[in-house]
C-alpha positions as CSV (number, residue, x, y, z in Angstrom):
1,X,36.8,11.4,-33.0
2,X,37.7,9.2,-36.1
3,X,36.8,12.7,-38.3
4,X,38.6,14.2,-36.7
5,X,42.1,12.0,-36.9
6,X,40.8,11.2,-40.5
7,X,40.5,14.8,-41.5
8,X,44.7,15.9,-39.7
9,X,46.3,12.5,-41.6
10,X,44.0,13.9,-45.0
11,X,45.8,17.3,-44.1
12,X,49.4,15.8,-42.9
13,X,49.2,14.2,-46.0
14,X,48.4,17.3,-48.2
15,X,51.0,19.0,-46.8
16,X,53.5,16.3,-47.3
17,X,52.9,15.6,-51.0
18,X,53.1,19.6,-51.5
19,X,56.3,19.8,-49.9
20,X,57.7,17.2,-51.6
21,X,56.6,18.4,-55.1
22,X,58.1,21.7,-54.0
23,X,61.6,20.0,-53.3
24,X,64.2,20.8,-55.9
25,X,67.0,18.6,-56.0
26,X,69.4,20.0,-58.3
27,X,72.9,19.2,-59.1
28,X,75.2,21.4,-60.7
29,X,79.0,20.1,-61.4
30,X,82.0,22.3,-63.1
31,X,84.3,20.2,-64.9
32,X,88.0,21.7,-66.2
33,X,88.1,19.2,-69.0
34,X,86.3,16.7,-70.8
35,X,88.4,14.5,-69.7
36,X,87.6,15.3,-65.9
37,X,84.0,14.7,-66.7
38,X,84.0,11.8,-67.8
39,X,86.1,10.6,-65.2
40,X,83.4,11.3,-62.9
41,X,81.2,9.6,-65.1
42,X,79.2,13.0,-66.2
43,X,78.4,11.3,-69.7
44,X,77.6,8.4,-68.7
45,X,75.0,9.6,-66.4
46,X,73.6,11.7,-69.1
47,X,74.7,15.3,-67.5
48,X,77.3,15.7,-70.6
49,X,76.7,14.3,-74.2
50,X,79.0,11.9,-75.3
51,X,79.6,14.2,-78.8
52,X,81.6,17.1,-76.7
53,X,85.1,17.7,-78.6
54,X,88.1,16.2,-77.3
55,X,89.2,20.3,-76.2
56,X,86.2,20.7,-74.7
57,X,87.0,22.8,-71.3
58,X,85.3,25.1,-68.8
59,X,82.5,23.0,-68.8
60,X,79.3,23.6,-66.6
61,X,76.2,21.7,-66.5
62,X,72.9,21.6,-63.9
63,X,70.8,18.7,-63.7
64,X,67.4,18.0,-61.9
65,X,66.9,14.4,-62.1
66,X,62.7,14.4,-61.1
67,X,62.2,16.6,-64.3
68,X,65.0,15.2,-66.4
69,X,66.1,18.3,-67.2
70,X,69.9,18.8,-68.2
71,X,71.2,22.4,-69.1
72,X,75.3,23.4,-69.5
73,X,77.5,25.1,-71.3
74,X,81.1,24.6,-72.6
75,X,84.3,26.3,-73.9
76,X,85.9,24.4,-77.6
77,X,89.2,25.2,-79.4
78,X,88.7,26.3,-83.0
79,X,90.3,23.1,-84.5
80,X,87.9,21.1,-83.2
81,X,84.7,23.3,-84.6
82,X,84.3,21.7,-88.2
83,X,84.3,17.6,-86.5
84,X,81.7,18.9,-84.0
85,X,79.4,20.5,-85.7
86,X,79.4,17.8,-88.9
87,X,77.8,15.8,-86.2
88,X,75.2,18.3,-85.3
89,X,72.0,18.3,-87.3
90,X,70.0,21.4,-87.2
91,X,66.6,21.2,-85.5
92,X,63.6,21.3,-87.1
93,X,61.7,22.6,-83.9
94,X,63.9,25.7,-83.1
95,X,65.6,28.3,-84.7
96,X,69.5,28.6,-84.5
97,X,69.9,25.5,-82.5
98,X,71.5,22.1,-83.4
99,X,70.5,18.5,-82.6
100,X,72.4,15.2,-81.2
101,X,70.5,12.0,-79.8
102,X,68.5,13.5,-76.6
103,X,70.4,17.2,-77.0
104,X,70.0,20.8,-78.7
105,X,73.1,22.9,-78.8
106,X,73.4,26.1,-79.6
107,X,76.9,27.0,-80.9
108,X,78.8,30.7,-80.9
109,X,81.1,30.3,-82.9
110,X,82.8,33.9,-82.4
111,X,83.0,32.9,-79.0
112,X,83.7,29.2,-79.1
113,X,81.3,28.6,-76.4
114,X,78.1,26.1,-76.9
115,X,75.0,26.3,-74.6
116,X,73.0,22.5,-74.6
117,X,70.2,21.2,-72.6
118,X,68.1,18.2,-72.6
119,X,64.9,18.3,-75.7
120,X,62.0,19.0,-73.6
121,X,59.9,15.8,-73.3
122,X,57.2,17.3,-75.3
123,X,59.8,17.5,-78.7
124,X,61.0,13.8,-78.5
């Protein structure tokens, strides 16, 4: 009898731990402005990087806080380009992509858009 309940908690507990590693609690916010993120404190929860351009707009970013894994995107006006990438280094570890703090940015700059995401916690 004590096998027995030993052996459905050892399984009730299996199945618990799986189902909880298989849980994905992910956020993903939309933010017209830079100004809008920040006022719902996007950057300083470490969604958005604190180096966006003031005309930063259209901006979109997913988090998943287990993995601490941050990915987005955002629109810039051209007049802004030249101050935001001067404080972009380029990576070492990837091709085509630029470096700030915790982040790696990809820039288009035909399109104005940049791409950014947490480094990977194997890279830091």
């Amino acid at each position: 009898m004590q096998k027995t309940i030993l052996i459905i908690i050892t399984i009730a507990a299996i199945i618990y731990l799986l189902f909880s590693m298989l849980t994905i609690n992910v956020g993903i916010n939309k933010y017209d402005t830079l100004q809008t993120a920040r006022e719902q404190n996007a950057t300083i929860n470490g969604w958005i990087p604190e180096i966006l351009p003031a005309s930063a707009y259209d901006i979109s970013e997913s988090h998943e806080p287990k993995k601490r894994e941050v990915f987005g995107l955002f629109h810039y006006k051209e007049v802004d380009e030249a101050a935001f990438l001067s404080k972009l280094a380029k990576s070492k570890e990837y091709n085509q992509t630029m470096v700030w703090g915790d982040f790696l940015f990809h820039v288009d700059k035909e399109k104005n858009i940049v791409k950014f995401r947490n480094r990977p916690a194997t890279t830091k």
